[in-house]
C-alpha angles and dihedrals in degrees: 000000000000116000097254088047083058096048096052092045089047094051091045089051086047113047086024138090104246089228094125126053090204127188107273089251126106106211120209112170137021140185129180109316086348131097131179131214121222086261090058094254113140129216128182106253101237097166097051088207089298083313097304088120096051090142100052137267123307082343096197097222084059094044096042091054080045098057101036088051084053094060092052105035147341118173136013099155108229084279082101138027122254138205091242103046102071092047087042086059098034091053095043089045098051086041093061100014091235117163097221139016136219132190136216143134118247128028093246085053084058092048094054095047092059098051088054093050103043081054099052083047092057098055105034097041115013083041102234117175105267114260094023100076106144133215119199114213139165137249112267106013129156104209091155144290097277114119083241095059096039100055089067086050128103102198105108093203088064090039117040108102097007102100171175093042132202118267123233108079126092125194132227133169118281120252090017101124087178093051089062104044078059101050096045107105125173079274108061107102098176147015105214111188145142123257088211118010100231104175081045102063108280086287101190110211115231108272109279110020094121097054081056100042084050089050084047105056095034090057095051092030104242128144112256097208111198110203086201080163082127097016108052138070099045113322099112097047094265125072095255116016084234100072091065078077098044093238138120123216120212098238125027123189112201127178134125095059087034088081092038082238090300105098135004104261131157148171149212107202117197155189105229097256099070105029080043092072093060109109122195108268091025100091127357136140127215099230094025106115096004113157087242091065088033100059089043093053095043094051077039093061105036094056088045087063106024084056100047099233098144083058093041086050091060089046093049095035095058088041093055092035092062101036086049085056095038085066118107113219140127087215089071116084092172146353116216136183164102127216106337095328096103137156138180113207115213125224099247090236079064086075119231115330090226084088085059096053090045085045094059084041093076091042087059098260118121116213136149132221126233138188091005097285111042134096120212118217117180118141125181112274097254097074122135139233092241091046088050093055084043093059096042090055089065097037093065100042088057093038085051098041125101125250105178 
């Protein structure tokens, strides 16, 4: 690393909570699926900030309605109506066909408005018992950092000394159809579960599970709430991941790609039944809704469908898919995916894939690393042909190369 590389990552370390273990690279500039350190050097993004930034780095249609709503207006609080609300609401309704809207900032701050509003459904409308209200969730997800959200996790590096955690959620395998028809009870008042688990690994459930978990909860009314904060708008090759199932889950919960990586913006997206037991004075959020994150998703969705990047994600995704298996190393255990949220996951005698990552680092391809042995690949859904077969140049000479 360069010296002033070093400075910027030492001051960071010193004046920092050591919560990340980032990449040793400082980033300063970034366009489209590129991205440029502070020596000048450039990568292709395949993270996508965790696919906040779906639609490319700094895309000009999303600053320039960020900028231009800057100049008019930022902030009201929800004290007062403003002129980008109600269109921000109209356009993401008629996109996904949702009943109700509501409006928050980051994805955790969605998760844990519908879990407080499941839970104010199941008891004023299923007619759960007050204070035993149940949410069902799976092994091994990733819903956010919040202590509400950790203390379902079971992950013990998100858990341990956080506690004491708040009761009501029971927790089943994910992908086992079977395991959550027996662990609904009359006081299970929603399902919450990932289409895709991202943080774990991109973890694909068997084909057909989620026809059977809809039939489920509809059959024991209960909410399937859907956290498509990673998987939706785009990232799987269809609009929301659920729709590769045909099915439509009660409560969506959409952020990251929402902003196209400007601003945090997200979204609970509802039937009338749960967002209609919200009372004025009962949930709200300061910046949720404001006209500043309005204007950029709108301007986030609208180029993510006048520029066909949730067609052009199923075209590159297969692409990559294909050219990641048809790699030849003994390094590689298995090869996951659907559209461009991809992992490979490495054999453990391989060592930690964070050397890989740091490996394609100095080849100009930016990964992470997750659960020790799996590399992350998620590029903005711009991305090329000719920058596919790029990237996949330098994945399998450093999938093939020898550490030892």
């Amino acid at each position: 690393m360069s010296s002033s590389v070093i400075d910027f990552v030492a001051t960071e370390a010193r004046f920092g909570a050591h919560n990340y273990e980032p990449i040793g690279v400082v980033l300063s500039r970034g366009e489209g699926v590129w991205v440029w350190d502070t020596d000048g050097n450039r990568y292709l993004d395949c993270l996508s900030a965790y696919s906040a930034v779906s639609q490319g780095h700094c895309h000009p249609k999303i600053l320039a309605a960020m900028v231009e709503q800057a100049q008019r207006l930022t902030l009201t609080s929800r004290a007062f109506h403003n002129d980008q609300l109600a269109l921000f609401y109209e356009e993401i309704a008629a996109l996904t066909g949702s009943h109700k809207v509501l409006p928050m900032n980051s994805g955790a701050e969605a998760v844990e408005s519908a879990i407080k509003s499941v839970r104010k459904w199941g008891y004023e409308v299923k007619g759960v018992p007050d204070g035993q209200a149940e949410i069902i969730v799976c092994a091994n997800n990733f819903h956010g950092r919040t202590l509400g959200i950790v203390g379902f996790s079971t992950d013990p590096e998100t858990r341990a000394h956080f506690g004491p955690f708040a009761p009501g959620f029971r927790i089943i395998p994910f992908g086992d159809a079977a395991a959550l028809e027996d662990a609904i009870t009359p006081n299970t008042v929603a399902f919450l579960v990932e289409p895709i688990q991202g943080e774990a690994g991109v973890i694909i459930p068997p084909a057909g599970y989620f026809t059977e978990v809809r039939k489920l909860c509809t059959a024991n009314n209960v909410m399937l709430v859907l956290d498509e904060i990673q998987t939706g708008l785009g990232r799987t090759g269809k609009l929301l991941a659920e729709q590769h199932e045909g099915i439509e889950a009660d409560v969506t919960l959409l952020g990251k790609a929402l902003s196209g990586g400007f601003y945090p913006v997200s979204a609970v997206l509802s039937n009338n039944d749960v967002l209609g037991t919200l009372r004025p004075g009962q949930h709200g959020s300061t910046f949720g809704g404001n006209p500043l994150a309005c204007a950029v998703a709108r301007a986030a969705i609208r180029v993510l469908v006048e520029e066909g990047m949730i067609e052009n994600a199923a075209r590159q995704g297969a692409r990559f898919l294909e050219g990641l298996n048809d790699i030849r190393s003994n390094t590689i255990r298995e090869v996951r995916g659907r559209g461009l949220m991809l992992a490979v996951e490495l054999d453990p005698e391989a060592g930690r894939a964070r050397r890989y990552c740091e490996a394609l680092q100095a080849k100009g391809i930016l990964a992470k690393d997750t659960h020790e042995h799996t590399i992350r690949i998620a590029p903005p859904l711009v991305i090329t042909s000719d920058q596919v077969d790029w990237a996949l140049e330098q994945l399998t000479t450093t999938l093939t190369q020898n550490f030892s």
